[in-house]
Short mmCIF file of the C-alpha atoms (twelve columns), coordinates in Angstrom:
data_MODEL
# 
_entry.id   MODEL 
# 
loop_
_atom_site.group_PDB 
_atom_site.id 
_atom_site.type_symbol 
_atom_site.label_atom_id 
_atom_site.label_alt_id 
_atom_site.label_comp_id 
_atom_site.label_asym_id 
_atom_site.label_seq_id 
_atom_site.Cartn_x 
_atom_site.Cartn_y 
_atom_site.Cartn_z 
_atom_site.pdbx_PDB_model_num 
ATOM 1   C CA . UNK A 1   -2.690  7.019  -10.977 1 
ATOM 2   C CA . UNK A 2   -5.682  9.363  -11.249 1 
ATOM 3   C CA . UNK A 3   -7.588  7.108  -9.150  1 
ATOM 4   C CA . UNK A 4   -5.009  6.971  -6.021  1 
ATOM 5   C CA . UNK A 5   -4.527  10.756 -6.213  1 
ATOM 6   C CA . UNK A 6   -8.086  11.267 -5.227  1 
ATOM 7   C CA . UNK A 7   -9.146  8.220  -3.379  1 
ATOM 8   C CA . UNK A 8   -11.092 8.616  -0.450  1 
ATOM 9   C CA . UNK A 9   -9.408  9.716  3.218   1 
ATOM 10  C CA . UNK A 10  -6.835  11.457 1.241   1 
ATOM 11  C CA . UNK A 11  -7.041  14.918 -0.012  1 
ATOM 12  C CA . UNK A 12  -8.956  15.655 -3.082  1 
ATOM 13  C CA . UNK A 13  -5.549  15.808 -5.458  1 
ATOM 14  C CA . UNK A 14  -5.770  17.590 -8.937  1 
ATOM 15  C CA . UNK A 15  -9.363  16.428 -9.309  1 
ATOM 16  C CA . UNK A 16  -11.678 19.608 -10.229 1 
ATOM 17  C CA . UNK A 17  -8.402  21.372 -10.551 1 
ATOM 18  C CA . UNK A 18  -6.727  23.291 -13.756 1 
ATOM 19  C CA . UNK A 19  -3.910  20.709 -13.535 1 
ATOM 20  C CA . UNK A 20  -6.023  17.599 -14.187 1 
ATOM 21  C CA . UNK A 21  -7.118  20.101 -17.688 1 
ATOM 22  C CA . UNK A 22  -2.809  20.394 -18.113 1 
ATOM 23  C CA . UNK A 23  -2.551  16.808 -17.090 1 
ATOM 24  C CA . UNK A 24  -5.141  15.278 -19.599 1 
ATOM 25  C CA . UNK A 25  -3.863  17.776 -22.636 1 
ATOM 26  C CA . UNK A 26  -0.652  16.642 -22.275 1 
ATOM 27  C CA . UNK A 27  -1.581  13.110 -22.220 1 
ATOM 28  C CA . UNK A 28  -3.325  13.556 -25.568 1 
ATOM 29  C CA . UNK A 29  -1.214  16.125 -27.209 1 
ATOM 30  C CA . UNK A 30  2.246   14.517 -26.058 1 
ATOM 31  C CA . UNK A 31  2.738   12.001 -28.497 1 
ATOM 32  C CA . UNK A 32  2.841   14.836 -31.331 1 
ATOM 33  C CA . UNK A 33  5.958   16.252 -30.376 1 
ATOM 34  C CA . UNK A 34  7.909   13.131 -29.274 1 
ATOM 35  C CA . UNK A 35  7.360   11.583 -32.983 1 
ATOM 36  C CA . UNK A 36  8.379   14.666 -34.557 1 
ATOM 37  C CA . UNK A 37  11.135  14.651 -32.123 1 
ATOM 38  C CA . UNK A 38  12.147  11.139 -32.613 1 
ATOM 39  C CA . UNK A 39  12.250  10.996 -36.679 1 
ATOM 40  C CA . UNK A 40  14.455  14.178 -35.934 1 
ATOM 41  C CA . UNK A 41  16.710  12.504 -34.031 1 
ATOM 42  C CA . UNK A 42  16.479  9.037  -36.446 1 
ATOM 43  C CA . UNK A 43  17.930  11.190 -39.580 1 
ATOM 44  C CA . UNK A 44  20.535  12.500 -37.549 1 
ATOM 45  C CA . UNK A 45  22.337  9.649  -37.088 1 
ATOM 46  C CA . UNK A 46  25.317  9.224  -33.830 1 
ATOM 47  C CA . UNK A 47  28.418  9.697  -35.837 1 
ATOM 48  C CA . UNK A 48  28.031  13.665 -35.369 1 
ATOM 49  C CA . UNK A 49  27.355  13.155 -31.879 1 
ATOM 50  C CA . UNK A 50  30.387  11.174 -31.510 1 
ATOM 51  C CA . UNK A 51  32.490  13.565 -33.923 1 
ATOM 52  C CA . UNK A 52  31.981  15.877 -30.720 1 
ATOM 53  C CA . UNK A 53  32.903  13.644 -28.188 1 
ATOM 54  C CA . UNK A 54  36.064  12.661 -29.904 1 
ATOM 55  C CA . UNK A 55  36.765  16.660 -30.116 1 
ATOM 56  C CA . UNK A 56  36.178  17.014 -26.416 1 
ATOM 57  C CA . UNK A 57  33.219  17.993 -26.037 1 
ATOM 58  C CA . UNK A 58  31.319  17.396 -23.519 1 
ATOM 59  C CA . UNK A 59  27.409  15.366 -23.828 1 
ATOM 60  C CA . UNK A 60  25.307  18.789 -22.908 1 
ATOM 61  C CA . UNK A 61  27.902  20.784 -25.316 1 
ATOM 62  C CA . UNK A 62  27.222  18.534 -28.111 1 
ATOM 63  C CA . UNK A 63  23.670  18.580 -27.634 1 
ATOM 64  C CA . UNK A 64  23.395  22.450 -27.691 1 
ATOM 65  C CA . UNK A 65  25.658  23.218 -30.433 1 
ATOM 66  C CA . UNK A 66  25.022  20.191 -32.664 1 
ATOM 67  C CA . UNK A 67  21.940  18.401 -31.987 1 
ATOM 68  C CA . UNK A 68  19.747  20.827 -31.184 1 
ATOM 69  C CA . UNK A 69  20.484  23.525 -34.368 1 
ATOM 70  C CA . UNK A 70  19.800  20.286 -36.348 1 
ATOM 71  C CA . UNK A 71  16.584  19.024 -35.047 1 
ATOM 72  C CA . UNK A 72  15.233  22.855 -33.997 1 
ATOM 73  C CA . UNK A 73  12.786  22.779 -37.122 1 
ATOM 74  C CA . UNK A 74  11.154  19.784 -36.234 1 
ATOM 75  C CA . UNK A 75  10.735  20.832 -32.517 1 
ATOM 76  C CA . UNK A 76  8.909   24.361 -33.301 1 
ATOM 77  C CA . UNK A 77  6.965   22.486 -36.012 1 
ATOM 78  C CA . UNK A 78  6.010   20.269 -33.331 1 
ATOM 79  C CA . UNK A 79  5.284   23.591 -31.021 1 
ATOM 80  C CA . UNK A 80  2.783   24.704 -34.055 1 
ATOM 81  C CA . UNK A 81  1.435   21.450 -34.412 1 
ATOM 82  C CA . UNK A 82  0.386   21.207 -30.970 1 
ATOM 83  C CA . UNK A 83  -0.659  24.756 -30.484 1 
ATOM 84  C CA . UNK A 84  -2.733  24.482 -33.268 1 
ATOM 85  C CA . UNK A 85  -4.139  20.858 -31.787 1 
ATOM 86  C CA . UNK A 86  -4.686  22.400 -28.351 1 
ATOM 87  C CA . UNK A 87  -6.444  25.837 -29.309 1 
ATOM 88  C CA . UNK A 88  -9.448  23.941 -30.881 1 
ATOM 89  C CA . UNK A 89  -9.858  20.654 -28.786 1 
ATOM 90  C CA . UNK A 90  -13.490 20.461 -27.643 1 
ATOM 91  C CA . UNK A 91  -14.040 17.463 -25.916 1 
ATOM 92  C CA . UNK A 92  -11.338 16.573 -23.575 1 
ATOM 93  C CA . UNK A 93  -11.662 20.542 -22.432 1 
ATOM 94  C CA . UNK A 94  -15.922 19.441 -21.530 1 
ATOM 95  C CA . UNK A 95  -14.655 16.209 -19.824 1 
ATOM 96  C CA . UNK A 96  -12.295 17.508 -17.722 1 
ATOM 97  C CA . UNK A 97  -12.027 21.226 -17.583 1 
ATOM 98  C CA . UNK A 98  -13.182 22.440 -13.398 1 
ATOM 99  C CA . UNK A 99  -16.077 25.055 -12.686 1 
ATOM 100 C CA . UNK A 100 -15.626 28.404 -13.858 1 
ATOM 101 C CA . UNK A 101 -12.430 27.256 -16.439 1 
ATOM 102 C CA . UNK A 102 -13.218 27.989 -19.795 1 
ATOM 103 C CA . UNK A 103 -10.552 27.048 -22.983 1 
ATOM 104 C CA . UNK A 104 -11.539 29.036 -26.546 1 
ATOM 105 C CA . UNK A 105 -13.241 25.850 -27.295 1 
ATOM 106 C CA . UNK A 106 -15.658 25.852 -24.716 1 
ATOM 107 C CA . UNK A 107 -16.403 29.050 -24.856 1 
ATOM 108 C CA . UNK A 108 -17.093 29.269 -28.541 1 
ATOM 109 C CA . UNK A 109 -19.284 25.944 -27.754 1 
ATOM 110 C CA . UNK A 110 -21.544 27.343 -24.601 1 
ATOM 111 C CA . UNK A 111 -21.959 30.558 -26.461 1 
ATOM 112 C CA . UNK A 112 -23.259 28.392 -29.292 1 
ATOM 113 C CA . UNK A 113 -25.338 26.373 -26.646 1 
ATOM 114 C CA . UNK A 114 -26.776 29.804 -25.151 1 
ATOM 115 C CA . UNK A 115 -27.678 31.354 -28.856 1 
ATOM 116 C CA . UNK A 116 -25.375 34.190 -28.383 1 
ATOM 117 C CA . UNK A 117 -24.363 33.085 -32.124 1 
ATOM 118 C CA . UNK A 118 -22.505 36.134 -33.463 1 
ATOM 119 C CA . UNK A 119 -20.644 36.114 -30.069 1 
ATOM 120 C CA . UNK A 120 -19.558 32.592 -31.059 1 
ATOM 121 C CA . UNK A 121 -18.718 33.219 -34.423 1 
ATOM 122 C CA . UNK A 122 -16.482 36.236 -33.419 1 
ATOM 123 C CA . UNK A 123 -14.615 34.091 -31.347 1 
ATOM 124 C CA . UNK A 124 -14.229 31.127 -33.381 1 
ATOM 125 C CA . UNK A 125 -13.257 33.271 -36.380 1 
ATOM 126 C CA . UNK A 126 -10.151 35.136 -33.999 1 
ATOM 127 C CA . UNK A 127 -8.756  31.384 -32.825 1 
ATOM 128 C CA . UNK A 128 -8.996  30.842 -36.808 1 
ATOM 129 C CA . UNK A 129 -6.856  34.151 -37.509 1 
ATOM 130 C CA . UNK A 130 -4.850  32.939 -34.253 1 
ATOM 131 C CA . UNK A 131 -4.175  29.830 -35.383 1 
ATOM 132 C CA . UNK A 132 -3.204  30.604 -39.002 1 
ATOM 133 C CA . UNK A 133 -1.024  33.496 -38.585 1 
ATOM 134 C CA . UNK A 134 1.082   32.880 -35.834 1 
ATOM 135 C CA . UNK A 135 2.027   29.846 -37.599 1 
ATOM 136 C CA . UNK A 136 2.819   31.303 -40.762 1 
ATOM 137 C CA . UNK A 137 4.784   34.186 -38.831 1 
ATOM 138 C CA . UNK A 138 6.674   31.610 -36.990 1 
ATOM 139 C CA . UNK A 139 7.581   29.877 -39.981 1 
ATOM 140 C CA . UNK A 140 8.511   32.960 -42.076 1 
ATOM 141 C CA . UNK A 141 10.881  34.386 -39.264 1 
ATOM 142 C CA . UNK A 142 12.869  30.302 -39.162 1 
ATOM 143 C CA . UNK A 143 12.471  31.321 -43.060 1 
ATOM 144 C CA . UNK A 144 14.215  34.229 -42.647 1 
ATOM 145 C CA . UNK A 145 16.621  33.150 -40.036 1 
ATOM 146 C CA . UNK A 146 18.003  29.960 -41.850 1 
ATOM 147 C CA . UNK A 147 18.542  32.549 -44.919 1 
ATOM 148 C CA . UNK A 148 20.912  35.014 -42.964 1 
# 
């Protein structure tokens, strides 16, 4: 697919663009939430689905006001997950990423490479305080919310 997008005597496609970087992070970070998704879904079961149907409601009515209340934990755990995945991944970022593009990771790594080390430290210790407490916040307000 990649290959036909920039083949040559076409235009250049998403190569040395920002959306072959969003194109090859959600390649690799993708399967995360779709298994979280799917065992979700797998405890579930269809007879609630079909409880709905049976009252009259309609497929998109049953998924918002059954199935998605029910599998909303495992979906922003999955959000987390692959936050948390995507604010520190190094090497697809140096593969991929265009001129002049720079994630947290690479930054943190060329400031490393250029011996600016306290600069690097500084920002690898904020996408550690990032990465750990908007987490925990977004866990303590579904915390709080499944409580009320």
């Amino acid at each position: 697919m990649l290959l036909g997008l920039s083949s040559p005597g076409t235009s250049p496609g998403c190569y040395n663009t920002s959306l072959i970087l969003l194109l090859a992070y959600c390649c690799i970070l993708l399967p995360h939430p779709v298994r979280y998704t799917h065992a979700a879904l797998l405890q579930i079961g269809d007879n609630l689905e079909a409880a709905a149907r049976v009252c009259g409601a309609s497929g998109m009515t049953a998924l918002r006001r059954i199935l998605l209340p029910l599998i909303r934990p495992s979906l922003v755990s999955a959000m987390l997950l692959v936050f948390a995945v995507a604010s520190r991944e190094l090497v697809t970022s140096i593969l991929v990423a265009p001129v002049g593009v720079q994630t947290v990771a690479t930054f943190i790594w060329r400031q490393f490479e250029q011996g600016s080390i306290g600069l690097g430290m500084a920002m690898a210790f904020l996408a550690i305080v990032l990465t750990t407490l908007l987490p925990l916040l977004v866990l303590g307000l579904m915390r709080v919310s499944v409580v009320k």
